[in-house]
C-alpha positions as CSV (number, residue, x, y, z in Angstrom):
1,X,63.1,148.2,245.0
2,X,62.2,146.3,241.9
3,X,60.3,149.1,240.0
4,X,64.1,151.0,240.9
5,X,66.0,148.6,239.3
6,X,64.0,148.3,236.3
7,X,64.2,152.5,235.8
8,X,68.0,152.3,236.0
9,X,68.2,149.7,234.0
10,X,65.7,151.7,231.4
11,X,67.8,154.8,231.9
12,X,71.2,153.1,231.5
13,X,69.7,151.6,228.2
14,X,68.3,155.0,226.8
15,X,71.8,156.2,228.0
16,X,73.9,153.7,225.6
17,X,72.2,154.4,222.7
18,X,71.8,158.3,222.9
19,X,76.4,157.6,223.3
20,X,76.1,155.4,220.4
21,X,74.1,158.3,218.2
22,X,76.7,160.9,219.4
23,X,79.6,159.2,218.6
24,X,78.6,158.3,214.9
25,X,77.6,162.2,214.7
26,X,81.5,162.9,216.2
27,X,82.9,160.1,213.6
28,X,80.9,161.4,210.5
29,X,83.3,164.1,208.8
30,X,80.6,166.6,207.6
31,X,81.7,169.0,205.3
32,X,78.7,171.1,204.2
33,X,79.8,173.3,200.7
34,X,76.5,175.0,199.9
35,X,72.8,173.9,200.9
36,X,72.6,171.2,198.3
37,X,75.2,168.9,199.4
38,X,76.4,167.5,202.3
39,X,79.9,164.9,201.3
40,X,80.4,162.2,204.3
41,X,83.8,160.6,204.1
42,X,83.3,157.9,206.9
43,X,80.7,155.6,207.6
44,X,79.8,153.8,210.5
45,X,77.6,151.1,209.0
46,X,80.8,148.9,208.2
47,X,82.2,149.0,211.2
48,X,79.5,147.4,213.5
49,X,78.1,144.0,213.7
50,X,76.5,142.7,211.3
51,X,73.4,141.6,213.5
52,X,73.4,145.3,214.7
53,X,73.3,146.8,211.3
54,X,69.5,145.5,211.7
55,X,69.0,147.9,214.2
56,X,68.1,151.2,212.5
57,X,70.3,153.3,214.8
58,X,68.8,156.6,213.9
59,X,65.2,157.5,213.6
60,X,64.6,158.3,209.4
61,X,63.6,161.5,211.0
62,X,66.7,162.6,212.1
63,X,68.5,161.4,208.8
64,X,65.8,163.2,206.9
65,X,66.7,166.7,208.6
66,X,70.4,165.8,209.4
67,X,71.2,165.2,205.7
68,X,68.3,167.1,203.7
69,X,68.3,163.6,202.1
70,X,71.0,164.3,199.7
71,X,74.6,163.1,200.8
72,X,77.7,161.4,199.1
73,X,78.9,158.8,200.6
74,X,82.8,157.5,201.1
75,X,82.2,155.9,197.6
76,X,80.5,158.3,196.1
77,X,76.8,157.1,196.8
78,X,73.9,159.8,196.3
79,X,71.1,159.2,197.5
80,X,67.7,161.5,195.5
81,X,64.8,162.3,197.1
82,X,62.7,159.6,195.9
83,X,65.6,157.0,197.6
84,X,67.4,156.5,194.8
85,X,70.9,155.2,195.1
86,X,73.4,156.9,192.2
87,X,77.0,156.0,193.3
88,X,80.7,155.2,191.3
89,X,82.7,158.6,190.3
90,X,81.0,161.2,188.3
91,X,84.2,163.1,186.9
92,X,84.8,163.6,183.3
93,X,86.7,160.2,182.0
94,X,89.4,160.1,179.4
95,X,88.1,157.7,176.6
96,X,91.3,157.7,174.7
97,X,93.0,154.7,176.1
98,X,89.9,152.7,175.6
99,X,89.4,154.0,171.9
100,X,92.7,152.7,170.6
101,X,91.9,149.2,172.4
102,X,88.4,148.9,170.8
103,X,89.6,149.8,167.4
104,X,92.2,147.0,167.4
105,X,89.4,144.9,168.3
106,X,87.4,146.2,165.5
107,X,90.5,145.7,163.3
108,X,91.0,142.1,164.4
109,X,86.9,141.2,164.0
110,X,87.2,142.7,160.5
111,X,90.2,140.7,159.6
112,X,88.9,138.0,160.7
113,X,85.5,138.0,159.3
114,X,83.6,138.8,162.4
115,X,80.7,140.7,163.3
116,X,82.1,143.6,165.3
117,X,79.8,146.4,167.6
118,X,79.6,148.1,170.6
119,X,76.7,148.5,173.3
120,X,76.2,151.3,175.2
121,X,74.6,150.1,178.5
122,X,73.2,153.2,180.5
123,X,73.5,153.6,183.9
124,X,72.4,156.1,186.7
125,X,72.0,158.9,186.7
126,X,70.1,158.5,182.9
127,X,70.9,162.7,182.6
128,X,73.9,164.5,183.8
129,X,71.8,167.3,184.4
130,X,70.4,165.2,187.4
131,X,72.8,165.8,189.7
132,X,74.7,168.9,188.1
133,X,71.1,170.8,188.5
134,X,71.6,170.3,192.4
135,X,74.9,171.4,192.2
136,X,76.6,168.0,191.5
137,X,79.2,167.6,188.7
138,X,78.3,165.3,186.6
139,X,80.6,163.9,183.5
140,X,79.3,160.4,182.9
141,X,76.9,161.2,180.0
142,X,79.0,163.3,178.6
143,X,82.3,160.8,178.6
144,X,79.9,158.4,176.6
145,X,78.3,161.1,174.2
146,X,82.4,161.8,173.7
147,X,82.9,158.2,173.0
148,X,80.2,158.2,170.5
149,X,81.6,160.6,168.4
150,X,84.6,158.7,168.5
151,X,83.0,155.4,167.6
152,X,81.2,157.3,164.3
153,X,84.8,159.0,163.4
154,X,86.7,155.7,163.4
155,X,83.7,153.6,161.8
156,X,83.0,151.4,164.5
157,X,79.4,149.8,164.7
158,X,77.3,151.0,168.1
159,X,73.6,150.8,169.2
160,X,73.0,153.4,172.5
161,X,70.8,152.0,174.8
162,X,70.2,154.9,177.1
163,X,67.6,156.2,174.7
164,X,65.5,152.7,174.4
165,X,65.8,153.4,178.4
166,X,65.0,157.1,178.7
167,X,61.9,156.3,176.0
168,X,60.6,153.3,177.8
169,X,58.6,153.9,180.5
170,X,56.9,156.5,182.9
171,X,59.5,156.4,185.0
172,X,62.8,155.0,183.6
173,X,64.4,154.2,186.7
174,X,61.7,151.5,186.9
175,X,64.3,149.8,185.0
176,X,66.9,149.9,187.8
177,X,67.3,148.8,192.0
178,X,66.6,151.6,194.2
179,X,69.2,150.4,196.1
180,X,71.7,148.7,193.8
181,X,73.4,150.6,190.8
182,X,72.3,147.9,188.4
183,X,69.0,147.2,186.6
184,X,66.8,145.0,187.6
185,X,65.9,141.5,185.5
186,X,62.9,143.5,183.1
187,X,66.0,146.0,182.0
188,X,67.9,142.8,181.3
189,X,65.2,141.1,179.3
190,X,64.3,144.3,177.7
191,X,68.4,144.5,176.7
192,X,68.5,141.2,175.3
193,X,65.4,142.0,173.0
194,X,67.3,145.2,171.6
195,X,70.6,143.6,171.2
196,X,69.2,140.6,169.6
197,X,67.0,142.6,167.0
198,X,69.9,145.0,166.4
199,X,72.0,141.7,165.5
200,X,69.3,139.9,163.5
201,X,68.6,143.2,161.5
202,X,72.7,144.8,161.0
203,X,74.3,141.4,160.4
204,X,71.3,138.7,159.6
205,X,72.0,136.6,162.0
206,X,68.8,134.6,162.1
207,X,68.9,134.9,166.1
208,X,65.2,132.8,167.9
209,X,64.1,136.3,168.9
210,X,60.9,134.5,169.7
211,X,62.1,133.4,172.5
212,X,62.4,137.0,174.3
213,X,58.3,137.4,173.8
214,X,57.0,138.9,177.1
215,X,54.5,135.9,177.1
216,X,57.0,133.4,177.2
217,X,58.2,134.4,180.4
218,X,56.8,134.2,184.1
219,X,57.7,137.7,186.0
220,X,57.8,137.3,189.7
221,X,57.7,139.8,192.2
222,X,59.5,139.3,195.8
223,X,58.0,142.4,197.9
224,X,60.6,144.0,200.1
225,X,63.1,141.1,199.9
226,X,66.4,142.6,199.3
227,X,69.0,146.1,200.2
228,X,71.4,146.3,197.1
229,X,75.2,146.1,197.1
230,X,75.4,150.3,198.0
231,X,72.0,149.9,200.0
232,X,73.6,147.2,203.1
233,X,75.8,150.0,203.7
234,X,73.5,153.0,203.9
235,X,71.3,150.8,206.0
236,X,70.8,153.8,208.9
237,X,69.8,155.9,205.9
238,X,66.5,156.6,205.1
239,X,66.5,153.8,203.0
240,X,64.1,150.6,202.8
241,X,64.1,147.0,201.5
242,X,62.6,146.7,197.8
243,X,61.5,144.4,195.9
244,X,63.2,141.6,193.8
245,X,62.4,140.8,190.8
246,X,62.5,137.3,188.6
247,X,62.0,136.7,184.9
248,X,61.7,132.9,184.2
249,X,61.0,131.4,181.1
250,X,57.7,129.1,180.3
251,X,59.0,127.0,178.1
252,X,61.4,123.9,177.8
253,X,65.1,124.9,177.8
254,X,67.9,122.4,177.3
255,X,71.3,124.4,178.6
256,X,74.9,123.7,178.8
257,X,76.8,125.5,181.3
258,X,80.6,125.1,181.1
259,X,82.6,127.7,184.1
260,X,86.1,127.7,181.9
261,X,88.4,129.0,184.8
262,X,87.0,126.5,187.1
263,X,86.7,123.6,184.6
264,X,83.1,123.0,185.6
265,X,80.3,121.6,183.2
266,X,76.6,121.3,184.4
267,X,73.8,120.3,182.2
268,X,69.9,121.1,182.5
269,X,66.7,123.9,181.8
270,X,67.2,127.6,182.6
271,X,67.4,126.9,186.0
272,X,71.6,125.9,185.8
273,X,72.0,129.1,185.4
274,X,70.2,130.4,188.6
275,X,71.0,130.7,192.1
276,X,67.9,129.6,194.1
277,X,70.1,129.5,197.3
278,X,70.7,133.4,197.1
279,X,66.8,134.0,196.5
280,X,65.8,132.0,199.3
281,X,68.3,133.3,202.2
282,X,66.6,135.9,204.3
283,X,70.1,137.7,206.0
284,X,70.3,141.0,203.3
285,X,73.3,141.4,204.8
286,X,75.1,138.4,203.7
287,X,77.8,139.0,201.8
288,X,77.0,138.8,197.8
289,X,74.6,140.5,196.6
290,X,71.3,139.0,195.5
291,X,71.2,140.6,192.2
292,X,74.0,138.0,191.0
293,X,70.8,135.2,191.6
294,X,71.4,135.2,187.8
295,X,74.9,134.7,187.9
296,X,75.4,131.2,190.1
297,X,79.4,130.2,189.1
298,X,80.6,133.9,190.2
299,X,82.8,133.1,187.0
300,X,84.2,135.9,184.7
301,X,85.1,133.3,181.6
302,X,82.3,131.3,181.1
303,X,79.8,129.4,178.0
304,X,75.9,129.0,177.9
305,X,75.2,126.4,174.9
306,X,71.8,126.1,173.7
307,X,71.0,122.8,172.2
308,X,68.3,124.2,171.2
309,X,69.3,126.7,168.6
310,X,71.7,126.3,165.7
311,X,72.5,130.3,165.4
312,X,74.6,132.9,166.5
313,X,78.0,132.2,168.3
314,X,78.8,135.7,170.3
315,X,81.7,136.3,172.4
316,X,79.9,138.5,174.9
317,X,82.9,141.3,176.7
318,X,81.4,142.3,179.5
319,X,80.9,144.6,182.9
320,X,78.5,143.2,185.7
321,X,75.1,144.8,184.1
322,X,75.3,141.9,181.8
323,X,74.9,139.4,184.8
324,X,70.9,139.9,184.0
325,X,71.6,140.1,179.9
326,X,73.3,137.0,179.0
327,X,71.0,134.2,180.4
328,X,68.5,135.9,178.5
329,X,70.2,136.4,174.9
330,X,71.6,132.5,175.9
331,X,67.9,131.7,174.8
332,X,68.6,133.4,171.6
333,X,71.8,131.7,170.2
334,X,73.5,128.6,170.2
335,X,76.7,129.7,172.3
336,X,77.5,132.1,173.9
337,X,80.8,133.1,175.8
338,X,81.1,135.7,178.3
339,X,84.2,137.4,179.2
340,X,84.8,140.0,182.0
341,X,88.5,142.2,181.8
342,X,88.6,141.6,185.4
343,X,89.5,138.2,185.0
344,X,93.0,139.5,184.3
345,X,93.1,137.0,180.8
346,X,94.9,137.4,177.9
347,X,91.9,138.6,175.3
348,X,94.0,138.3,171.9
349,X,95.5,134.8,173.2
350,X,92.0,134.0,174.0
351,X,90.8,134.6,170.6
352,X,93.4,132.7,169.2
353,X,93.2,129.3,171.5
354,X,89.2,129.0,171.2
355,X,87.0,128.3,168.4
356,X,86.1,131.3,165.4
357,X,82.9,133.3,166.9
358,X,80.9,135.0,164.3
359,X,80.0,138.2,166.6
360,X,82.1,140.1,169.0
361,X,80.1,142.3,171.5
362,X,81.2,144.5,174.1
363,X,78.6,146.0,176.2
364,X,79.9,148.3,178.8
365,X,77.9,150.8,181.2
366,X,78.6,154.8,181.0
367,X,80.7,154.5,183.8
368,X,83.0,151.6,182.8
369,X,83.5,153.0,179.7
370,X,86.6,154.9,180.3
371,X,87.9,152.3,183.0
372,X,91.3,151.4,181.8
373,X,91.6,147.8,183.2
374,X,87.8,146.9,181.3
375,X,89.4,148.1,177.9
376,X,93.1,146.1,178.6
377,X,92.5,143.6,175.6
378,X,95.9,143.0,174.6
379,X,95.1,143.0,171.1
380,X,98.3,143.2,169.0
């Protein structure tokens, strides 16, 4: 009687999860265009608890062969065959809005005697002809190759980064999450080094570029520790945890952090501007993502004052890349502010209620670049 009990109770068990495999088949929309692509428009992984999104409902088999391992997602996620996530729209963007808005910041830098020039942050994919090769249209190189031309038209000082990143290493995507659009701390330290040379060598700035040496730093390595932002939601993909990465400085720091929308001031080493809290909790699914561990306050106005330094005060315009810049280029300089668009603040009253800075950057990824609200400045 026992042993009966136990194989209905096995059966009905089998039985629940084979229904809970066929309705996410039913409730994913598959519309198959040629053999390259498959584009998904729902997703069942936001919808279910979030101790259940654990649980790897499907075997990566069955993903593997149901999706040929190439998919959009409802945001646009792509996933390549070595499991990397590309997602955020790929369609050609109009650069023209976001033109006239960086040339009235150029004019008002100018005017007012301020170092003025543009970063161009690359993101994934590194080539267009990544995705457009497997019959995915691809614009987001191109918008920023546009934008470049319209930079070199109108005058306006720009370094491209996506060549230091194509150049760099075996595999550039080294530089970047697996599961996370953004790059990981090395690309951040490695983008602080550029910028800061490129500002030390356009506009003499005298920038402690000492202070970026790779042998100043402790790199720690967290194996399989984290799923990105894109990668909690694509968990019954054939994805995988990766590792996190930490870049720390060895030497004595003396910081000032000041969160201007939240009127909060903290003093101390490097460490004030880390989140040890976010390393340290082991749910991947907890809402924020780890990769801000470098961004503590959540705060889209906010200063980092080195006491340390007596050079270099950069206003710092900013998308969320820059979450794993600034600490670093902080180490450089003797203030630096960093403002996000999101924030929904005035720029141009900004400029004009806050002390004179001697640099104006604004480092924006290929895919931001056209976004209207990052390039609403205000600027009269």
């Amino acid at each position: 009687m026992e042993k009966r009990i136990q194989k209905i109770f096995t059966f009905f068990f089998i039985m629940f999860f084979c229904l809970i495999g066929f309705i996410t088949i039913i409730n994913f929309h598959i519309k198959t265009n040629d053999d390259s692509k498959i584009n998904i428009e729902e997703s069942f992984t936001n919808s279910i608890p979030s101790k259940l999104k654990r649980i790897n409902l499907f075997p990566r088999y069955c993903w593997n062969k149901l999706l040929n391992k190439r998919f959009y997602f409802e945001n646009s996620a792509y996933i390549t065959d070595d499991k990397n996530i590309i997602n955020g729209s790929f369609k050609e963007g109009d650069t023209t809005f976001a033109l006239d808005n960086i040339k009235k910041l150029n004019e008002y830098a100018k005017k007012n005697k301020i170092n003025f020039i543009y970063f161009i942050l690359p993101g994934k994919p590194l080539y267009d002809e990544e995705l457009t090769n497997m019959n995915i249209a691809c614009y987001r190189n191109k918008s920023a190759d546009n934008f470049i031309k319209q930079l070199k038209d109108n005058n306006i000082d720009y370094v491209d980064l996506r060549e230091n990143f194509r150049q760099s290493k075996e595999n550039p995507y080294d530089w970047f999450y697996k599961t996370d659009h953004h790059w990981n701390s090395d690309a951040g330290l490695e983008a602080a080094r550029i910028i800061t040379d490129n500002l030390n060598n356009k506009y003499k700035m005298k920038l402690n570029s000492e202070n970026l040496k790779p042998n100043k730093f402790e790199r720690k390595v967290y194996k399989n520790h984290w799923l990105g932002e894109t990668g909690k939601k694509l968990y019954a993909s054939p994805l995988e945890k990766e590792d996190f990465i930490t870049n720390i400085p060895n030497y004595k720091t003396n910081l000032i952090f000041q969160d201007e929308e939240k009127k909060e001031r903290k003093k101390g080493d490097f460490s004030i501007l880390l989140n040890e809290d976010r390393l340290k909790d082991d749910n991947i699914f907890r809402d924020g993502s780890l990769y801000y561990y470098y961004s503590i306050y959540n705060s889209t106005i906010y200063n980092i004052e080195n006491l340390n330094n007596k050079k270099g005060n950069i206003l710092y315009i900013k998308d969320s890349y820059s979450s794993v810049v600034i600490p670093f280029l902080a180490l450089t300089s003797s203030k630096i502010t960093a403002w996000d668009s999101r924030s929904g603040s005035n720029l141009y009253n900004y400029l004009n209620t806050h002390n004179k800075y001697d640099t104006i950057i604004v480092a924006y990824t290929i895919s931001t670049i056209p976004q209207y609200e990052m390039n609403d400045f205000k600027i009269k």
